[in-house]
CHARMM-style PDB file with segment names, atoms N, HN, CA, C and O in Angstrom:
ATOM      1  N   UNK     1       0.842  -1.185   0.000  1.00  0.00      PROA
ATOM      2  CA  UNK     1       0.000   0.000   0.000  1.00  0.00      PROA
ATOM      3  C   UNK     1       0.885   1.246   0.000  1.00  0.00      PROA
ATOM      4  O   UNK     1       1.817   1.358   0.797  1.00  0.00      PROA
ATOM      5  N   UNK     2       0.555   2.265  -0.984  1.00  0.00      PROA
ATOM      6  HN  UNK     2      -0.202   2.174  -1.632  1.00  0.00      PROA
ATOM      7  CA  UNK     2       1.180   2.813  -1.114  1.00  0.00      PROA
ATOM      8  C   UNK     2       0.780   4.875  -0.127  1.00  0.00      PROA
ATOM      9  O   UNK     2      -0.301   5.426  -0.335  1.00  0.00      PROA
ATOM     10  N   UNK     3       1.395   5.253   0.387  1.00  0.00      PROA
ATOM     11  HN  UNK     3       2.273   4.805   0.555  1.00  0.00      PROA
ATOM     12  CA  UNK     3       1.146   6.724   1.346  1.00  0.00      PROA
ATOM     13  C   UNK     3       0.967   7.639  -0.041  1.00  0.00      PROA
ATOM     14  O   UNK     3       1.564   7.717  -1.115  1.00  0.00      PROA
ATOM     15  N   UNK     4      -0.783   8.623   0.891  1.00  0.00      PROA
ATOM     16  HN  UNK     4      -1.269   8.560   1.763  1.00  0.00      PROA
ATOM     17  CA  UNK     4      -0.577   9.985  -0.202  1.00  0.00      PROA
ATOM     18  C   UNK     4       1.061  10.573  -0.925  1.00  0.00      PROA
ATOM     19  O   UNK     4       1.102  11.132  -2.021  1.00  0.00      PROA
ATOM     20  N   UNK     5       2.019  10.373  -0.269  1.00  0.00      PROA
ATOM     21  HN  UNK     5       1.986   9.919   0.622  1.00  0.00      PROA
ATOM     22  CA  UNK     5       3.050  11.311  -0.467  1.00  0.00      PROA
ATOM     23  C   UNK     5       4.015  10.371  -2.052  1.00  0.00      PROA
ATOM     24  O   UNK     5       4.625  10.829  -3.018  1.00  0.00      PROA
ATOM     25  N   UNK     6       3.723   9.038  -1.628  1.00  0.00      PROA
ATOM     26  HN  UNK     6       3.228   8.666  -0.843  1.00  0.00      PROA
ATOM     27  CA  UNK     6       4.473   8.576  -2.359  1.00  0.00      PROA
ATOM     28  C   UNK     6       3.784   8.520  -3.775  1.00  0.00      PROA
ATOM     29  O   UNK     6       4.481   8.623  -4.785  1.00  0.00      PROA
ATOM     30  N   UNK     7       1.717   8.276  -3.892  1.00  0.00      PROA
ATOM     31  HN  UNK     7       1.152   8.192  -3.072  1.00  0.00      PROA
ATOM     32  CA  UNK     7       1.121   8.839  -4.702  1.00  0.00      PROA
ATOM     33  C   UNK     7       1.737  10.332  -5.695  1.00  0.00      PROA
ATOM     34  O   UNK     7       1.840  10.489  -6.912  1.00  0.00      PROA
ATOM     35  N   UNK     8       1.947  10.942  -4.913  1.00  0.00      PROA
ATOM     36  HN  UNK     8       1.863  10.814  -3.925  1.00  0.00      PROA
ATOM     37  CA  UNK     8       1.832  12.570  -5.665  1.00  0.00      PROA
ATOM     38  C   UNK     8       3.507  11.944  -5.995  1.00  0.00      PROA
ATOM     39  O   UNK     8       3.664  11.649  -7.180  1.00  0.00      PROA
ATOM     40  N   UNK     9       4.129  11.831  -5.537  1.00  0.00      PROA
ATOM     41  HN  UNK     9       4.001  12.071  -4.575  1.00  0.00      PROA
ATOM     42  CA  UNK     9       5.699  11.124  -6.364  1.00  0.00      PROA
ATOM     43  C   UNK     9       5.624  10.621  -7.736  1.00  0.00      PROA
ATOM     44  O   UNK     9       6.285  10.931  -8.728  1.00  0.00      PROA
ATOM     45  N   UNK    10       4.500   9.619  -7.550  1.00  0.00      PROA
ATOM     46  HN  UNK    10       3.963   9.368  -6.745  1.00  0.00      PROA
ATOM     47  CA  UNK    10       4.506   8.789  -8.839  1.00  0.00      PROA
ATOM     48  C   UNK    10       3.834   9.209 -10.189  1.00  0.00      PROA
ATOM     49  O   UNK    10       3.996   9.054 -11.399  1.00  0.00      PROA
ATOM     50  N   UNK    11       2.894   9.895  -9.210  1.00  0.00      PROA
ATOM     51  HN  UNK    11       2.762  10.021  -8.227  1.00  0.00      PROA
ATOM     52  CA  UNK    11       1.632  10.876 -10.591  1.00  0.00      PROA
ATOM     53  C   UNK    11       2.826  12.017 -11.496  1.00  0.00      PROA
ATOM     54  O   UNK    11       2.869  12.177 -12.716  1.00  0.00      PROA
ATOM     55  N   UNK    12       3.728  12.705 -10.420  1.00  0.00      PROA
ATOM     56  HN  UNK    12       3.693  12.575  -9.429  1.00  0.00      PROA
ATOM     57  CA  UNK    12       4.833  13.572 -11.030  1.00  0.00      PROA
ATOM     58  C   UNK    12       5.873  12.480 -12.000  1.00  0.00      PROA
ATOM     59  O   UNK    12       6.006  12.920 -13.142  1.00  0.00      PROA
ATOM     60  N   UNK    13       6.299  11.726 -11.859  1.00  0.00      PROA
ATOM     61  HN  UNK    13       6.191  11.368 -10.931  1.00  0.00      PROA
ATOM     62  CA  UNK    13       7.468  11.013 -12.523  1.00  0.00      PROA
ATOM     63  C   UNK    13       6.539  10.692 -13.610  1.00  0.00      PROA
ATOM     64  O   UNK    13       6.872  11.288 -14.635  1.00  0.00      PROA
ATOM     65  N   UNK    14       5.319   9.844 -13.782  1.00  0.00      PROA
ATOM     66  HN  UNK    14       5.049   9.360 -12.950  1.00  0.00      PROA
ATOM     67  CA  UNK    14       4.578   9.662 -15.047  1.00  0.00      PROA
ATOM     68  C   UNK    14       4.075  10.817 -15.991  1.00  0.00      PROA
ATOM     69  O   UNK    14       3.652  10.621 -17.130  1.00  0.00      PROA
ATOM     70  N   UNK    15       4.176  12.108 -15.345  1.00  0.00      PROA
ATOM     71  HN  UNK    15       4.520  12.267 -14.420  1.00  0.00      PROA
ATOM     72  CA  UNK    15       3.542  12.610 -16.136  1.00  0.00      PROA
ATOM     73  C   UNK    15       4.619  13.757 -16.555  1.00  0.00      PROA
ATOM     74  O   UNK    15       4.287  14.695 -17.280  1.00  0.00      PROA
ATOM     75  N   UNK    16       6.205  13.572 -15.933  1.00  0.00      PROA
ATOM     76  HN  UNK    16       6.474  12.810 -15.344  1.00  0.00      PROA
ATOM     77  CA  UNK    16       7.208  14.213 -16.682  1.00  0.00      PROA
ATOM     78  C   UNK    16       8.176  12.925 -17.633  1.00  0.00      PROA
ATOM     79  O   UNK    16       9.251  13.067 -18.216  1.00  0.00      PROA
ATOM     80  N   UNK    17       7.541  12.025 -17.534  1.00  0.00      PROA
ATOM     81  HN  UNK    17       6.667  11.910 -17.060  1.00  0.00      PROA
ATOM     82  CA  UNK    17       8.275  10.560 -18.793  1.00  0.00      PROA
ATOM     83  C   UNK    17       7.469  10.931 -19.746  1.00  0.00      PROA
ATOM     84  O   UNK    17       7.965  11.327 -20.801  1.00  0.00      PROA
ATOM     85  N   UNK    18       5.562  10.865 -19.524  1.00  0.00      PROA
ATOM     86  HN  UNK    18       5.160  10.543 -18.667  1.00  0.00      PROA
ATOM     87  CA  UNK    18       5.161  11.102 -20.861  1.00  0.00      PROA
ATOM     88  C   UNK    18       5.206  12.007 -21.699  1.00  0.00      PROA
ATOM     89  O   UNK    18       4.829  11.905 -22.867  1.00  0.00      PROA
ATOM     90  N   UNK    19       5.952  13.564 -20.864  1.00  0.00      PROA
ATOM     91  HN  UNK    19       6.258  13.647 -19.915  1.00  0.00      PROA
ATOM     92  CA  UNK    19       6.022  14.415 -21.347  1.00  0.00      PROA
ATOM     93  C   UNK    19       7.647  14.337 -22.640  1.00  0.00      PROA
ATOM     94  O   UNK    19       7.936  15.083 -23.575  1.00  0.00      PROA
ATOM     95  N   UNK    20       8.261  13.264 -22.161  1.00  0.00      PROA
ATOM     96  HN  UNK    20       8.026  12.658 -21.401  1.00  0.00      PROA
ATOM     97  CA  UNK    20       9.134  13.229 -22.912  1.00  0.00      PROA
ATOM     98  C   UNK    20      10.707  14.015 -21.865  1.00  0.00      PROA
ATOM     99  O   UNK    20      11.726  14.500 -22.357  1.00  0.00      PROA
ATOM    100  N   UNK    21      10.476  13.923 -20.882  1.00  0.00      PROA
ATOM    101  HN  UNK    21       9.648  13.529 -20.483  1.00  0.00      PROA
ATOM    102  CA  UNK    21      11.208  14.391 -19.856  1.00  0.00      PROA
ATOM    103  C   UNK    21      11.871  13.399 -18.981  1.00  0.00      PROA
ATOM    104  O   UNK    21      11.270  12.583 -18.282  1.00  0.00      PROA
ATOM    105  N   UNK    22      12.975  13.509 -19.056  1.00  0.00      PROA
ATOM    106  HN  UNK    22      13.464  14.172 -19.624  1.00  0.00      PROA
ATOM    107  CA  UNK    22      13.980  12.618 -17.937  1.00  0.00      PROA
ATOM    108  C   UNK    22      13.543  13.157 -16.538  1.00  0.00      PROA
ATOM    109  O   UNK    22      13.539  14.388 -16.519  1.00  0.00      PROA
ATOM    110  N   UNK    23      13.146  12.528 -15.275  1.00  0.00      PROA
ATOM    111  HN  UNK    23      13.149  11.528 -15.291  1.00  0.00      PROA
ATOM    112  CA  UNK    23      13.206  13.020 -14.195  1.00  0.00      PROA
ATOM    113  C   UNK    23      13.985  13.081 -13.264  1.00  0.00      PROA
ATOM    114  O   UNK    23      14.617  12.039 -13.097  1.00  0.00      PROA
ATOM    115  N   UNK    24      14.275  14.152 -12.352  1.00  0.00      PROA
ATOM    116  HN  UNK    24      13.762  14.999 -12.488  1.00  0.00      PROA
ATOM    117  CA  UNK    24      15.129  14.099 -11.250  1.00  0.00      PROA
ATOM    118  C   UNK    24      14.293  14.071 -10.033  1.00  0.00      PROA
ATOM    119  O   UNK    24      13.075  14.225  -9.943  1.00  0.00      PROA
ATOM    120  N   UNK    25      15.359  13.796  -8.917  1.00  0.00      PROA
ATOM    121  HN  UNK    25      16.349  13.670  -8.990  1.00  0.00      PROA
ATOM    122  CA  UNK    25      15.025  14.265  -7.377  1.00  0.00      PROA
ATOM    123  C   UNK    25      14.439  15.718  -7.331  1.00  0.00      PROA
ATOM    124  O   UNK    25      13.336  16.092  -6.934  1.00  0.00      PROA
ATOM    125  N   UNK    26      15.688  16.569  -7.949  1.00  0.00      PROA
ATOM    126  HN  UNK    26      16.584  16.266  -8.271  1.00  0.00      PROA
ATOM    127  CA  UNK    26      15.416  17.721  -7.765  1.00  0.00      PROA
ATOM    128  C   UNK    26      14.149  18.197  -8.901  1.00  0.00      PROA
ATOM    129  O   UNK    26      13.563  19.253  -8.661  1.00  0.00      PROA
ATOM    130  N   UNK    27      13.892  17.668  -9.705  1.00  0.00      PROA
ATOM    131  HN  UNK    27      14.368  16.810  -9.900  1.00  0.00      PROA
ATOM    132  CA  UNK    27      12.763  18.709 -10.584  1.00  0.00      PROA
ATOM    133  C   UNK    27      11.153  18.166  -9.874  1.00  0.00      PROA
ATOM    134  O   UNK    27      10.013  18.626  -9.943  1.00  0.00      PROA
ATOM    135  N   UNK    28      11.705  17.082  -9.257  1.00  0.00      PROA
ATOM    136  HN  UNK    28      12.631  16.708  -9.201  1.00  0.00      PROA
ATOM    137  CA  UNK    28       9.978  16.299  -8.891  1.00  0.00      PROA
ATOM    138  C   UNK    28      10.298  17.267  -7.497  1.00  0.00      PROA
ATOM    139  O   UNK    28       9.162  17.529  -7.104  1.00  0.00      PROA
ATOM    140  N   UNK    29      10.996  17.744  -6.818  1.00  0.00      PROA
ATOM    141  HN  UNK    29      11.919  17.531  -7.137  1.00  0.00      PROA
ATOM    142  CA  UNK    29      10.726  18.394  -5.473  1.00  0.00      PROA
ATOM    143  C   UNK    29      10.666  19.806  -6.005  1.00  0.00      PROA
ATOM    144  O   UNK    29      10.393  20.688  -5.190  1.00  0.00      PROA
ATOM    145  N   UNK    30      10.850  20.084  -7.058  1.00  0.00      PROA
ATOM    146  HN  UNK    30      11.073  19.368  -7.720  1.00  0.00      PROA
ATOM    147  CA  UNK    30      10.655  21.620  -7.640  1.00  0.00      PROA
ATOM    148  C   UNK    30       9.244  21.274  -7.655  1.00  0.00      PROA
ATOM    149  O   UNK    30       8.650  21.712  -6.670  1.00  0.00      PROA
ATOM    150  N   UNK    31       8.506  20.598  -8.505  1.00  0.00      PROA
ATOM    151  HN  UNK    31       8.989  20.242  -9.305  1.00  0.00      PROA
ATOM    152  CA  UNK    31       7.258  20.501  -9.046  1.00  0.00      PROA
ATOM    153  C   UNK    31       6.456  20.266  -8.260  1.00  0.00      PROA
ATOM    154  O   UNK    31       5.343  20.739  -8.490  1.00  0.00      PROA
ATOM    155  N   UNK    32       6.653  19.374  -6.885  1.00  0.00      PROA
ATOM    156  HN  UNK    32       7.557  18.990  -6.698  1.00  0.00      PROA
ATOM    157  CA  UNK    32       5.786  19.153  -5.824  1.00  0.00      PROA
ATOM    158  C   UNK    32       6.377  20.378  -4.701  1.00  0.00      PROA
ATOM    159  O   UNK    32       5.924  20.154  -3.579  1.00  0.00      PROA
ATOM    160  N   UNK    33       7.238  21.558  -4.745  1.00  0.00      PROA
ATOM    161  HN  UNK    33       7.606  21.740  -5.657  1.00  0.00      PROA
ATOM    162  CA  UNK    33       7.189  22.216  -3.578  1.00  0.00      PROA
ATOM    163  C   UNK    33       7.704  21.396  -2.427  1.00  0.00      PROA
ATOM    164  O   UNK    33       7.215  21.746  -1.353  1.00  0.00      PROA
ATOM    165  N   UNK    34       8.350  20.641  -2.377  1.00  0.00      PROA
ATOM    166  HN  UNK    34       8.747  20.357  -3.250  1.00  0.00      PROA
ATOM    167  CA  UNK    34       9.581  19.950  -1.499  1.00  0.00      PROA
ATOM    168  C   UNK    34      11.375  20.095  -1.114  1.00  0.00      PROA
ATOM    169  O   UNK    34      12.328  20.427  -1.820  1.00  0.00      PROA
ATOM    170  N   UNK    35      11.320  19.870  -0.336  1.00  0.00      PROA
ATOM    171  HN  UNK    35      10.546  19.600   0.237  1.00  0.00      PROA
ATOM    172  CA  UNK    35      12.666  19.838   0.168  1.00  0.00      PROA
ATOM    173  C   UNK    35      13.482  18.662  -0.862  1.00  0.00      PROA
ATOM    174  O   UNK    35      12.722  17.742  -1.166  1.00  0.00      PROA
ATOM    175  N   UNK    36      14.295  18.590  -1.198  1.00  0.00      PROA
ATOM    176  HN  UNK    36      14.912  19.336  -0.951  1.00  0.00      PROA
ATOM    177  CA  UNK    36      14.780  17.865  -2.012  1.00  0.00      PROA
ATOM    178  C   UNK    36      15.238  16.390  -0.629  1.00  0.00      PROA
ATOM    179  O   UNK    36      14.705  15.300  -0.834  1.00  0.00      PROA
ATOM    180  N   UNK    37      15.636  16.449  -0.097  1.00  0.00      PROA
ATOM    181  HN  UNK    37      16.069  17.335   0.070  1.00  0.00      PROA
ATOM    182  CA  UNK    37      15.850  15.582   0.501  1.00  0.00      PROA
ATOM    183  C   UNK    37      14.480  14.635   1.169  1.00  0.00      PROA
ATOM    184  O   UNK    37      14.586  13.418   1.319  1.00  0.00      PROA
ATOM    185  N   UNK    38      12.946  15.556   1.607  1.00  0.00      PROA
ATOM    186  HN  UNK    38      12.860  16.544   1.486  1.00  0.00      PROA
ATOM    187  CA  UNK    38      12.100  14.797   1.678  1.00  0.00      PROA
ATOM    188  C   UNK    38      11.698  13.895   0.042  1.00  0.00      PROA
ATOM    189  O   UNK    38      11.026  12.864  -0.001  1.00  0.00      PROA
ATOM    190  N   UNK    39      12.195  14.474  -0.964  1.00  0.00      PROA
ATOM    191  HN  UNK    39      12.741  15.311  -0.930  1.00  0.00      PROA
ATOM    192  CA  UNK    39      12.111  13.910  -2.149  1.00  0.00      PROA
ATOM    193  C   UNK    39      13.142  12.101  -2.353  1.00  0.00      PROA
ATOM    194  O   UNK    39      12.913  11.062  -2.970  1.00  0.00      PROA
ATOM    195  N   UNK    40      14.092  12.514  -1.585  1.00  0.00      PROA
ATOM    196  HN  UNK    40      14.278  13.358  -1.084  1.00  0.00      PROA
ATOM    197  CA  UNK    40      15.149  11.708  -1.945  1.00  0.00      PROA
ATOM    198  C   UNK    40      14.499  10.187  -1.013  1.00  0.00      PROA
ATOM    199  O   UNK    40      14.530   9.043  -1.467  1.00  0.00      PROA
ATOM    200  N   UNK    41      14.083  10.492   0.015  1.00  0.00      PROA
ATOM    201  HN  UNK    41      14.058  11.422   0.383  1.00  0.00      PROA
ATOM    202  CA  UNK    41      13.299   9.797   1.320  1.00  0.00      PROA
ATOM    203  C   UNK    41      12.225   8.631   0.490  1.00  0.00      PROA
ATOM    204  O   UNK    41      12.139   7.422   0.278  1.00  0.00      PROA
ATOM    205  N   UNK    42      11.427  10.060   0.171  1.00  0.00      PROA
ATOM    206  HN  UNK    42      11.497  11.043   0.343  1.00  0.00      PROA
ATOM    207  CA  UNK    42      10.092   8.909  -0.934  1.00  0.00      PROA
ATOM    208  C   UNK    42      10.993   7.823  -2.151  1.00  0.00      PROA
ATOM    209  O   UNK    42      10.893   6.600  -2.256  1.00  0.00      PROA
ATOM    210  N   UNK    43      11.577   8.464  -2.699  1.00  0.00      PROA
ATOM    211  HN  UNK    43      11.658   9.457  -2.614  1.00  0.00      PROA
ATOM    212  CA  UNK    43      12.056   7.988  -4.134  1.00  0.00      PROA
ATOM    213  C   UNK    43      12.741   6.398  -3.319  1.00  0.00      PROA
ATOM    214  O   UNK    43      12.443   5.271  -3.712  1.00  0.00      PROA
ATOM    215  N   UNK    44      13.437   6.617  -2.453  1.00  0.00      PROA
ATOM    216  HN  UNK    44      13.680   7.533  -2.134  1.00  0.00      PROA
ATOM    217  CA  UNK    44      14.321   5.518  -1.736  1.00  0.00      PROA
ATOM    218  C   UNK    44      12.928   4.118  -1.368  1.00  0.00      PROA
ATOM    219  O   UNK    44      12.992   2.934  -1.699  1.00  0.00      PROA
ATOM    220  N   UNK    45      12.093   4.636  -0.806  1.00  0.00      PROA
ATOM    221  HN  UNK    45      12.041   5.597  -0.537  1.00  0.00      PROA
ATOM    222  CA  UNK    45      10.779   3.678   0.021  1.00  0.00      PROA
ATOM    223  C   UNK    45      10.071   2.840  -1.774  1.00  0.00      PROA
ATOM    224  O   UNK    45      10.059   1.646  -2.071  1.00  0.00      PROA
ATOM    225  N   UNK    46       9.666   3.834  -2.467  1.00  0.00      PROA
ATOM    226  HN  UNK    46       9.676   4.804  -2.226  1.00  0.00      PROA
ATOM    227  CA  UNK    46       9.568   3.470  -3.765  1.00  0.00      PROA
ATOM    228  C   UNK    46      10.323   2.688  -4.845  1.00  0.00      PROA
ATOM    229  O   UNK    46      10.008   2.088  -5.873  1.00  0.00      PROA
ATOM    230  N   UNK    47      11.695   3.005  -4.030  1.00  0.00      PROA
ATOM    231  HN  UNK    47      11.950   3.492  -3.194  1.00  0.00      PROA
ATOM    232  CA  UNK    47      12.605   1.718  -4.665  1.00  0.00      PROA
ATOM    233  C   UNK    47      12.509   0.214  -4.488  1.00  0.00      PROA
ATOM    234  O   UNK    47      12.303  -0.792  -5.167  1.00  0.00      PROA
ATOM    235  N   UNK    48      12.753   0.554  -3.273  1.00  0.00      PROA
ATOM    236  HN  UNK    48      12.920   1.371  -2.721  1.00  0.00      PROA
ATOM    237  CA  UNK    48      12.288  -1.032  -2.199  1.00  0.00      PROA
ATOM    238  C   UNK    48      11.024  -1.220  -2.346  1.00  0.00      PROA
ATOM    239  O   UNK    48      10.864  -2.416  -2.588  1.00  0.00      PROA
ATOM    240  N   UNK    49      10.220  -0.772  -2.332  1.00  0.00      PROA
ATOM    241  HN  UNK    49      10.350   0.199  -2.135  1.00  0.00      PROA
ATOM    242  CA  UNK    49       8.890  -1.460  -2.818  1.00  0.00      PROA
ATOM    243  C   UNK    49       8.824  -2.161  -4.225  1.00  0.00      PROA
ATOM    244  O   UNK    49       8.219  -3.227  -4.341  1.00  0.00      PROA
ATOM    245  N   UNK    50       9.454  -1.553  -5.305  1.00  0.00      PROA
ATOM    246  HN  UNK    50       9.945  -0.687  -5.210  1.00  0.00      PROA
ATOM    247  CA  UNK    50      10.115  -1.816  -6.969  1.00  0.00      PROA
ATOM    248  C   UNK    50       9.369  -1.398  -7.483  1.00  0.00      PROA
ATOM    249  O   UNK    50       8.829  -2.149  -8.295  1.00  0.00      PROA
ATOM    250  N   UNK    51       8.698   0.384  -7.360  1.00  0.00      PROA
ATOM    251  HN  UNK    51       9.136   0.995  -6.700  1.00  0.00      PROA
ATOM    252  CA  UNK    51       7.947   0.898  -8.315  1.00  0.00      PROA
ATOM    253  C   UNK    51       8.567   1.871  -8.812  1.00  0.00      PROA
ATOM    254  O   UNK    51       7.857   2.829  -9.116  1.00  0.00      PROA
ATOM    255  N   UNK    52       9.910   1.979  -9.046  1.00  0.00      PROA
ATOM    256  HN  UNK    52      10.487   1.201  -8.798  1.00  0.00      PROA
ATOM    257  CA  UNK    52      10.937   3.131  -9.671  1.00  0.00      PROA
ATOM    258  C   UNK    52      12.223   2.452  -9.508  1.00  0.00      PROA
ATOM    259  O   UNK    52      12.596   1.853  -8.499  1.00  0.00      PROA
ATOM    260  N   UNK    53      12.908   2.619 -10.686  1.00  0.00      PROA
ATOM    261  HN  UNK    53      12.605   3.105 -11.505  1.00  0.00      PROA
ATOM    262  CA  UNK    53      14.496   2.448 -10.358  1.00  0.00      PROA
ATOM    263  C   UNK    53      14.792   3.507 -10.904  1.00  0.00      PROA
ATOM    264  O   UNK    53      14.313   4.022 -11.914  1.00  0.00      PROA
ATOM    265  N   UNK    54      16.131   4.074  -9.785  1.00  0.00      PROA
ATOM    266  HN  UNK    54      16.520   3.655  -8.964  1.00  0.00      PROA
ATOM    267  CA  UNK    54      17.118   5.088  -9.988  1.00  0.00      PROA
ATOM    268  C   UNK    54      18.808   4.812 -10.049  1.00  0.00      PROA
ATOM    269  O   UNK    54      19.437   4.021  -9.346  1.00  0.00      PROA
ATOM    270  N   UNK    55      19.274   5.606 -10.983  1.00  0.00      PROA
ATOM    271  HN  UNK    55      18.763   6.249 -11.554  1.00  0.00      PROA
ATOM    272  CA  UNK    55      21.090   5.561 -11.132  1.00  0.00      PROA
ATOM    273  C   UNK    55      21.105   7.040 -11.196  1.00  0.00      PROA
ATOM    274  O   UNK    55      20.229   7.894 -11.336  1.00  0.00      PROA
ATOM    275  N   UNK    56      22.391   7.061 -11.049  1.00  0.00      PROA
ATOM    276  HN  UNK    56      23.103   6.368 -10.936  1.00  0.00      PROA
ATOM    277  CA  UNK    56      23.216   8.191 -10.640  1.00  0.00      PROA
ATOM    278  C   UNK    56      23.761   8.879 -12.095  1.00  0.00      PROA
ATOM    279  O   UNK    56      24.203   8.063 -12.904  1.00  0.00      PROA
ATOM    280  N   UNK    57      23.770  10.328 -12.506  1.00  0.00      PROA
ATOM    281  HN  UNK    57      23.411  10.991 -11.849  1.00  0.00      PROA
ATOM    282  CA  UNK    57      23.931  10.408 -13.781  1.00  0.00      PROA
ATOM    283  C   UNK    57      24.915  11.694 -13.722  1.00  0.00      PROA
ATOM    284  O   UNK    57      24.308  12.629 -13.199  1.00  0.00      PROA
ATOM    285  N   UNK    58      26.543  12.126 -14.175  1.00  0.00      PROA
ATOM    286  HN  UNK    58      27.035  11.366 -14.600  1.00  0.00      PROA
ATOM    287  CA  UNK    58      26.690  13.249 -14.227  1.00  0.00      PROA
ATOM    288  C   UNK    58      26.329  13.855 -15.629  1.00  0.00      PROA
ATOM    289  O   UNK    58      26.555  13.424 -16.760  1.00  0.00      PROA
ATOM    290  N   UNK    59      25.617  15.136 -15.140  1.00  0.00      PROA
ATOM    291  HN  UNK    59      25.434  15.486 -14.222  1.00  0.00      PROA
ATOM    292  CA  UNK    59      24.836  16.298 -15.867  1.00  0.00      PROA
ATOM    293  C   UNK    59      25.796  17.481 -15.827  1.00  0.00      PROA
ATOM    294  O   UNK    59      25.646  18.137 -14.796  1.00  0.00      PROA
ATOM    295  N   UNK    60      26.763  17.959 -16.665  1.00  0.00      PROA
ATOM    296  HN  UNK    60      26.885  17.426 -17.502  1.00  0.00      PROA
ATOM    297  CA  UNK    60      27.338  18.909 -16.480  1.00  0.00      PROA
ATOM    298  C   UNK    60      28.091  19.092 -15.264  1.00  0.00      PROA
ATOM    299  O   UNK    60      27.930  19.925 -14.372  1.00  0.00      PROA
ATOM    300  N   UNK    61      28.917  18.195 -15.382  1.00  0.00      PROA
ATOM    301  HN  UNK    61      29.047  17.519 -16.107  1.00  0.00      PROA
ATOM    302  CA  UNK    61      29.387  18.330 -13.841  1.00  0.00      PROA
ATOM    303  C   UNK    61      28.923  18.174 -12.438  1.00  0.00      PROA
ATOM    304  O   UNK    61      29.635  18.452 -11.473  1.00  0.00      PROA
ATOM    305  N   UNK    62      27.649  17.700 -12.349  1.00  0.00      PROA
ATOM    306  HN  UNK    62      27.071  17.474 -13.133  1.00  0.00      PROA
ATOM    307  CA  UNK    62      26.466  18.058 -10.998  1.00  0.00      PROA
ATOM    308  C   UNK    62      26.078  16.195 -11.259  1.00  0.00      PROA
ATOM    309  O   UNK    62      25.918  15.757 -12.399  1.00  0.00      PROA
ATOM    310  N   UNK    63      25.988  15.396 -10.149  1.00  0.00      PROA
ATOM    311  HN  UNK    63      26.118  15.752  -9.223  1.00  0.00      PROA
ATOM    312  CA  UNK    63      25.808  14.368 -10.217  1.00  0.00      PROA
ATOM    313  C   UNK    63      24.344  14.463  -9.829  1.00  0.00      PROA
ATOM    314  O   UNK    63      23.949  15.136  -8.877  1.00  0.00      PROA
ATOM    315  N   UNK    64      23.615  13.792 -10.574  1.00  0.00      PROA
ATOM    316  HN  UNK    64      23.936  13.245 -11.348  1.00  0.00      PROA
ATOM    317  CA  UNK    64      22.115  14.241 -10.653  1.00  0.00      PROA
ATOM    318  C   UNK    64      21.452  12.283 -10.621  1.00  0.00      PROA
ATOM    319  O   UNK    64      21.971  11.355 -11.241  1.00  0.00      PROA
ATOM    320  N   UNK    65      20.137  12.197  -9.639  1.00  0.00      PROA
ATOM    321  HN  UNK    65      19.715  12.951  -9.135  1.00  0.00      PROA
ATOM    322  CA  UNK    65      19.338  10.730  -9.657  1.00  0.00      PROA
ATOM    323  C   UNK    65      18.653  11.067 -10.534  1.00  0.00      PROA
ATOM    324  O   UNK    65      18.171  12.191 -10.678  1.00  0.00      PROA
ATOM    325  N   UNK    66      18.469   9.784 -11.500  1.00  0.00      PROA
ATOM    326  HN  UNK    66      18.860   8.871 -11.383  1.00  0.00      PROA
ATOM    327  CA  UNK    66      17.648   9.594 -12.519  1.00  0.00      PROA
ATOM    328  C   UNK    66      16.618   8.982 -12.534  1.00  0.00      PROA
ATOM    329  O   UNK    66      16.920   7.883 -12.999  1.00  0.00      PROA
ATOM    330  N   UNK    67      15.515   8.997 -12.303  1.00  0.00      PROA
ATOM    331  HN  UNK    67      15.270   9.890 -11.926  1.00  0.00      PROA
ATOM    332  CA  UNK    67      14.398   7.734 -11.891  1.00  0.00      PROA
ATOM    333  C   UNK    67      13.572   7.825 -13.320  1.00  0.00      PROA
ATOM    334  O   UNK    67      13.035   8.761 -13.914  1.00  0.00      PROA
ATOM    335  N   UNK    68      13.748   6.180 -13.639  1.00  0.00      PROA
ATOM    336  HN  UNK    68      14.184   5.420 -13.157  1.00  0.00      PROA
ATOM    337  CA  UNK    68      12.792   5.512 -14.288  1.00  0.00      PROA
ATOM    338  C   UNK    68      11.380   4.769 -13.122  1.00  0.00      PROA
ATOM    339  O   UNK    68      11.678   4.162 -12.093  1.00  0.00      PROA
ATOM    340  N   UNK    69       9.862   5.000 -13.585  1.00  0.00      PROA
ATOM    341  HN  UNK    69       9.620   5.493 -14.421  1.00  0.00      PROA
ATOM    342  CA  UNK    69       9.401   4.149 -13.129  1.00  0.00      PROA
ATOM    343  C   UNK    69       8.990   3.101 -14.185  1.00  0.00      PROA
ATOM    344  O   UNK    69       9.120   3.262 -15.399  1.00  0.00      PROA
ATOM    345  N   UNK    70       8.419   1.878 -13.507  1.00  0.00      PROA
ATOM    346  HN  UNK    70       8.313   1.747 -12.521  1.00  0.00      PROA
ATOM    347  CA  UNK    70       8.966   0.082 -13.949  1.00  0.00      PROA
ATOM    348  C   UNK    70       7.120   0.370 -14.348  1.00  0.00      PROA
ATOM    349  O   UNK    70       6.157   0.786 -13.704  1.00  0.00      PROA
ATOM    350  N   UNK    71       7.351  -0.128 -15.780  1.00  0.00      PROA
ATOM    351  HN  UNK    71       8.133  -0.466 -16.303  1.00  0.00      PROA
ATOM    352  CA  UNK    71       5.968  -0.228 -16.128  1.00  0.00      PROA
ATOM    353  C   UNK    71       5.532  -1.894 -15.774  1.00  0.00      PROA
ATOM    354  O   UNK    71       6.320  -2.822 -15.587  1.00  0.00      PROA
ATOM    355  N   UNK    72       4.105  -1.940 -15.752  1.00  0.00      PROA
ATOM    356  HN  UNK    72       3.465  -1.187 -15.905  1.00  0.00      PROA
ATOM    357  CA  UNK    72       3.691  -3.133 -15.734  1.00  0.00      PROA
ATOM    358  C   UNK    72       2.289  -3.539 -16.625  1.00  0.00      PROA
ATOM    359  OT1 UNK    72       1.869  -4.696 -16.621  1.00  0.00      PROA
TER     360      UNK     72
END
């Protein structure tokens, strides 16, 4: 079962993939008005559950999380 918080996580990551958009930690805590680190918290619980995988990506120098979520 998944918490409101981790909901509004997942609705953001699907609807910046279909947009044709790579997502980050930081643009889903831009877009939801979060602390980036309460961002980093959800994304982690969502891993272990296996409804997103994330790797590590350098972006211009700035090491940036990349989350795919796992279609089914």
């Amino acid at each position: 079962m998944m918490s409101k918080r981790e909901e509004e996580v997942l609705q953001v990551l699907n609807k910046t993939i279909s947009s044709g958009s790579k997502p980050t930690a930081q643009s889903v805590a831009r877009e939801l008005g979060w602390k980036k680190q309460d961002v980093h918290r959800c994304l982690n619980i969502l891993e272990k559950k296996g409804e997103i995988v994330s790797y590590s990506k350098n972006v211009l120098g700035f090491e940036k999380r990349m989350i795919g979520v796992k279609r089914r």
